[in-house]
N, C-alpha and C positions, 0 to 999 in steps of 0.2 A: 504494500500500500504506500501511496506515494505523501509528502509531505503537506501538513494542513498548519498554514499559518494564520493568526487573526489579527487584526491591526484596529484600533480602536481610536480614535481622536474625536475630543473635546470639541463640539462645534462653537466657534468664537467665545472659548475658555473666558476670556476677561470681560467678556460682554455679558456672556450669561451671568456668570457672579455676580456683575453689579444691579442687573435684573431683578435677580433675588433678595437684593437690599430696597429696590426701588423698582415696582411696577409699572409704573407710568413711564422708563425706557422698554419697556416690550415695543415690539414693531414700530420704532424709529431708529434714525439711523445717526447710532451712537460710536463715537471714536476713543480710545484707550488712550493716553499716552499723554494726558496734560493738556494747559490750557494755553503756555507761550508758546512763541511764535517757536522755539529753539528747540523744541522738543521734537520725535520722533512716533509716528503710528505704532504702538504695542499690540493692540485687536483692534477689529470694526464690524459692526454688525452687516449682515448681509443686505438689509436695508443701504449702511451707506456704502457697502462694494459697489452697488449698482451707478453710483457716481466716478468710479473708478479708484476709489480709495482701496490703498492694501496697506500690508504692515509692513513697517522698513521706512515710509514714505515719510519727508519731512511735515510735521505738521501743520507749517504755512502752507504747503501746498494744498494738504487734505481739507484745509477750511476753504481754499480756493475755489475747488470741484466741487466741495460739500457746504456752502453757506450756511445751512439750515442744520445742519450736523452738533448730536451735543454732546461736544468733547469735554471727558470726565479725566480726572486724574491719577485715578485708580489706587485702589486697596491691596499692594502686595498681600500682606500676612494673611488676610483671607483669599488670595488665590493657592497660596501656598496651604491653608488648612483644607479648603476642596479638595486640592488635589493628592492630598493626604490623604481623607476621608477614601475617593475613589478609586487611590493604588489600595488600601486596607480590604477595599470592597473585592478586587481584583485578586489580588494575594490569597485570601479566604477562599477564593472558589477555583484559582487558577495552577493547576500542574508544576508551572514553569513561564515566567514571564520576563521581561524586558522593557523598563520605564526609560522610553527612548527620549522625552521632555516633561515637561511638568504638566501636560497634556495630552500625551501621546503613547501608547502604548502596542506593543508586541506580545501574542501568547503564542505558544508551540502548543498545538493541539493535536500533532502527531498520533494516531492513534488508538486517539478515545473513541472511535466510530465505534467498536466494539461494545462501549459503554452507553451513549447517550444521543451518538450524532452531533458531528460539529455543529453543525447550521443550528442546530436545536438549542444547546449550551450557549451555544454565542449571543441567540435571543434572549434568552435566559439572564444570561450577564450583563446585556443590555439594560434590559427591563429595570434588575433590581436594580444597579447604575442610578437611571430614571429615578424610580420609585422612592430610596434613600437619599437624594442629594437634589430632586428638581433640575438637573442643570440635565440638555440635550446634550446626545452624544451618537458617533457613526459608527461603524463599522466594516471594515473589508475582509472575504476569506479567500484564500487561494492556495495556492502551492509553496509561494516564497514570498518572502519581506516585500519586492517592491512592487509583484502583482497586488496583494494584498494595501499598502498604502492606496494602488491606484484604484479598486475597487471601493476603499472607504470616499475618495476622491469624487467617484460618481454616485455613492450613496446621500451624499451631503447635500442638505442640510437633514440632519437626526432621523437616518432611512439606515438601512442594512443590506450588502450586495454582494454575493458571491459567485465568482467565476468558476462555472461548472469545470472540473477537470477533464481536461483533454479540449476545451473550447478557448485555451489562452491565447492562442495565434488569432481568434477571429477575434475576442475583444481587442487585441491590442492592434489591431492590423490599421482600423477606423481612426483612431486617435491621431491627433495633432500631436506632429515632434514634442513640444511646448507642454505634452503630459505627462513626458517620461521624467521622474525625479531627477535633480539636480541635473536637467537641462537646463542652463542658463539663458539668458535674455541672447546673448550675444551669439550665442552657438545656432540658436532657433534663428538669426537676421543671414548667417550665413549658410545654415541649410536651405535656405529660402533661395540664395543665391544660386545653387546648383538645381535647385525645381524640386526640393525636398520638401513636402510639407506633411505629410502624413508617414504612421513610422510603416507604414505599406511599404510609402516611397522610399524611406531609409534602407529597409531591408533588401532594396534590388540590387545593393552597392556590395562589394567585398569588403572585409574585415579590412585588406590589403588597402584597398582606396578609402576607407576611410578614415583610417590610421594615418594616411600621406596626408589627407588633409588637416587632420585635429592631435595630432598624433596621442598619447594612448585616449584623450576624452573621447576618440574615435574610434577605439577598440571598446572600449566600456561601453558608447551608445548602440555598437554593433550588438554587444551579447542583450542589452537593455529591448534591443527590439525582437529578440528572437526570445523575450521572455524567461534569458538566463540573470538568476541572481542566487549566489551561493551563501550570503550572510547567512549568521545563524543569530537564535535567538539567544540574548543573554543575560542570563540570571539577575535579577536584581537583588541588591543588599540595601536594605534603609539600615545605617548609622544610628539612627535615631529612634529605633526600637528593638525591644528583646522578646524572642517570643520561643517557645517552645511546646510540643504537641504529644500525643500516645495516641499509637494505633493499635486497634485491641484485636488479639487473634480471635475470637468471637465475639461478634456482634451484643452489646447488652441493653438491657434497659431499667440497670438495678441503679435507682436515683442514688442511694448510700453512696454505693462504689464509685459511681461517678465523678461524685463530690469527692471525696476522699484521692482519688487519681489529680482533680482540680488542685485542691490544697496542696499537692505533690507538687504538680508544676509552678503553682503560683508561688509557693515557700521557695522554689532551687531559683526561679526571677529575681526574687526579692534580694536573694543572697549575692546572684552578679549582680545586682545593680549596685549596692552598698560597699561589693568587691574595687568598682570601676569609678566610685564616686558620682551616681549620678541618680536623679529622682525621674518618677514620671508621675504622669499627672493626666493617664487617661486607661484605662485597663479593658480590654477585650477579651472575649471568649469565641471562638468556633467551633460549632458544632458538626460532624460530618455524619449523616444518618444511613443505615444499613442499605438503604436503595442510593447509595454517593449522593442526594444531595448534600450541598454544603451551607450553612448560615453561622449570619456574624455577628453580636452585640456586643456592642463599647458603649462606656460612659464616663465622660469629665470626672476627675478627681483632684483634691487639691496636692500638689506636685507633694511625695513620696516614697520614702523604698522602707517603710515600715512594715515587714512579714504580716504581723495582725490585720492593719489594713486591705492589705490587697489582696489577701486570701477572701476577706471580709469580703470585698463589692465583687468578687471573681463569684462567691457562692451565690450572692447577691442576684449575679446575672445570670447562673444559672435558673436560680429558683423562678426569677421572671421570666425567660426567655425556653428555657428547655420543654419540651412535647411532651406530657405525660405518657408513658408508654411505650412510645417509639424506641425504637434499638438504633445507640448508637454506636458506630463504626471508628469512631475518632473525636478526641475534645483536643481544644489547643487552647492557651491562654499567651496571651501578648500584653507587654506594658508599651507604651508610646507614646510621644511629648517630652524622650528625654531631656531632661535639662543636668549641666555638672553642677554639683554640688553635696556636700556632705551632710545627713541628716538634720531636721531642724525640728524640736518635739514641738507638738500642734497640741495646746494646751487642755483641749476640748476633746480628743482623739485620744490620744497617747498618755498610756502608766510610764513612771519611772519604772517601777519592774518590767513593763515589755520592752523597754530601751534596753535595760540591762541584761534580759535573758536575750536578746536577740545577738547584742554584742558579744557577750561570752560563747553563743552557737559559732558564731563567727568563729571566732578566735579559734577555737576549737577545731572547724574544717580545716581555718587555713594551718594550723599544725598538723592534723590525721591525715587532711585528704577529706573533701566534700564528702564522699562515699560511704566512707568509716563513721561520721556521724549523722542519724538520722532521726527525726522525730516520730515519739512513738506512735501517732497517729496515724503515720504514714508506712511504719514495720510491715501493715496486711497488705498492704498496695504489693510490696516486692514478692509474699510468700503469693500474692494470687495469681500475678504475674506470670511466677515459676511454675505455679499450678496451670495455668491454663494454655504456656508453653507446650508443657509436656501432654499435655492432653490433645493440643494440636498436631503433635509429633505424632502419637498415640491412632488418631484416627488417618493420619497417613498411611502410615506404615499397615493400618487394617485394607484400606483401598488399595494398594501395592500389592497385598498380600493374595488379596480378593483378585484382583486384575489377573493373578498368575496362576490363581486354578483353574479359572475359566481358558488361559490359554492353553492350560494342559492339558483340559477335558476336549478343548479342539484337536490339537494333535493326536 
């Protein structure tokens, strides 16, 4: 089976956000990037595209084209927590992904047909996207990176589009030079020049002539039009959170145990984070249920690496958030919102005995070895563990066993 990539971009990221602060920018055509003349386009609604405003453009110009345009000066730290929010959303439900901008995103969905159907999961991940955050957003599927950007390309504005496999020559054949990624302005003035304008026309030419003309950007637009692009997708690491998960070799849906596996993860958080000097101030839980799906609840906390607390809002989120009954397949707990700093007791929250017994557990791993010491709440988590290891061993080795009478009664 051939490769399935998903491409996901924010439609006018800075536009929507400010949206959400302010209704009455919906369907006008609003420009990011400040109000003096010396500034620069950062988004523009599609509204004011239509005047010809894009990002990049000085924004004496874009008030030029756009008289009636109402340029805002924009809210970094809330474009930065959206798109916070919407890698969290991403990460929670995604395999393997690749945060290519602060809007923009890669997942490798290599695969999963077996499980769910790309196209299906992709909506899927769309949707909640939507549903959590308000803010529109596109998406492309295809084989590779740049099929996939140019599919979310013609999905835009907040639509979904994927290039049936084995039909990439025909969507790509139609298009304008001027759609193949990082074709530049200038490159598209002199393909024009030789009677290129469609990458049809591109592709009548050799590797050979077009190398002579552009030399390698003429070997790259070559492979670009025959729909070769070998990037791969690449992992993302956010810096700015700790998370850790268990995947259970049977399916359960004992609420105890559950909790009890939580308090596991969220106690061994607590302890890098106080390791590394650093607090957080927002705590997550993901749920993965016996049929894969995946769901995620986070809630604001006041910044933290107190063990009591964030076991606390972690059980917290369970008890609100978890399916009575349902089997789950995987819990994971995340802190995020790092910030550095060394514990500050919150006079309202925190015993001087939880300070203290937390600091001497400390002290304690970093002597033994994290491993050597553990809380005794947490002793049945490892023996059930080992228990249900071996029990999974257990039924292998019977289906093995089974497998090889049956072929012996054939022979």
């Amino acid at each position: 089976m051939g490769r399935a990539i998903l491409h996901l971009d924010l439609d006018s990221f800075f536009v929507s956000v400010e949206r959400l602060f302010d209704k009455s920018l919906i369907g006008k055509p609003v420009i990011v990037g400040g109000t003096s003349n010396r500034g620069v386009v950062s988004s523009c609604s599609y509204e004011a595209r239509q005047f010809g405003v894009h990002s990049a453009m000085p924004i004496v110009k874009a008030k030029r084209l756009c008289p009636n345009g109402i340029f805002v000066s924009g809210r970094m730290s809330d474009y930065g927590k959206y798109s916070g929010i919407v890698t969290d959303i991403i990460e929670a439900r995604s395999p393997m992904f690749e945060k290519a901008s602060i809007d923009e995103f890669y997942i490798d969905l290599t695969g999963m047909d077996k499980f769910f159907g790309a196209y299906k999961w992709s909506s899927e991940l769309r949707q909640a996207i939507i549903k959590e955050t308000g803010l529109p957003i596109s998406w492309g599927l295809s084989v590779n990176k740049m099929l996939a950007k140019m599919a979310t390309n013609e999905a835009k504005p907040n639509g979904q589009y994927m290039i049936e496999p084995g039909k990439e020559q025909d969507f790509l054949d139609s298009k304008h030079v001027s759609k193949i990624p990082m074709c530049g302005e200038k490159t598209v003035e002199f393909l024009a020049t030789k009677g290129i304008q469609t990458i049809y026309d591109l592709r009548q030419f050799s590797v050979e002539a077009l190398h002579g003309w552009l030399g390698k950007q003429g070997s790259f637009l070559w492979k670009r039009s025959h729909g070769i692009d070998t990037g791969e997708v690449h992992p993302y690491h956010d810096p700015k959170s700790m998370s850790s998960e268990r995947t259970f070799g049977t399916d359960t849906n004992d609420l105890e145990w559950l909790k009890k596996v939580l308090m596991s993860l969220a106690e061994k958080l607590a302890f890098d984070l106080r390791g590394e000097s650093k607090l957080a101030s927002c705590v997550a839980l993901k749920l993965r249920y016996s049929d894969f799906s995946t769901h995620t609840k986070q809630m604001a906390i006041p910044a933290t690496s107190n063990s009591k607390i964030l076991i606390e809002k972690t059980l917290h989120l369970m008890d609100e958030f978890y399916e009575r009954g349902r089997k789950v397949r995987l819990v994971g707990v995340k802190f995020t919102n790092l910030a550095e700093g060394n514990y500050q007791i919150n006079m309202f929250d925190d015993r001087d005995k939880d300070i203290l017994l937390y600091k001497a557990i400390d002290e304690m791993k970093n002597k033994h070895g994290e491993g050597k010491v553990i809380l005794a709440q947490n002793l049945n988590i490892n023996v059930r563990e080992h228990h249900d290891s071996r029990a999974a061993l257990h039924k292998e080795v019977k289906r093995e066993e089974g497998k090889a009478k049956k072929a012996g009664k054939k022979e």
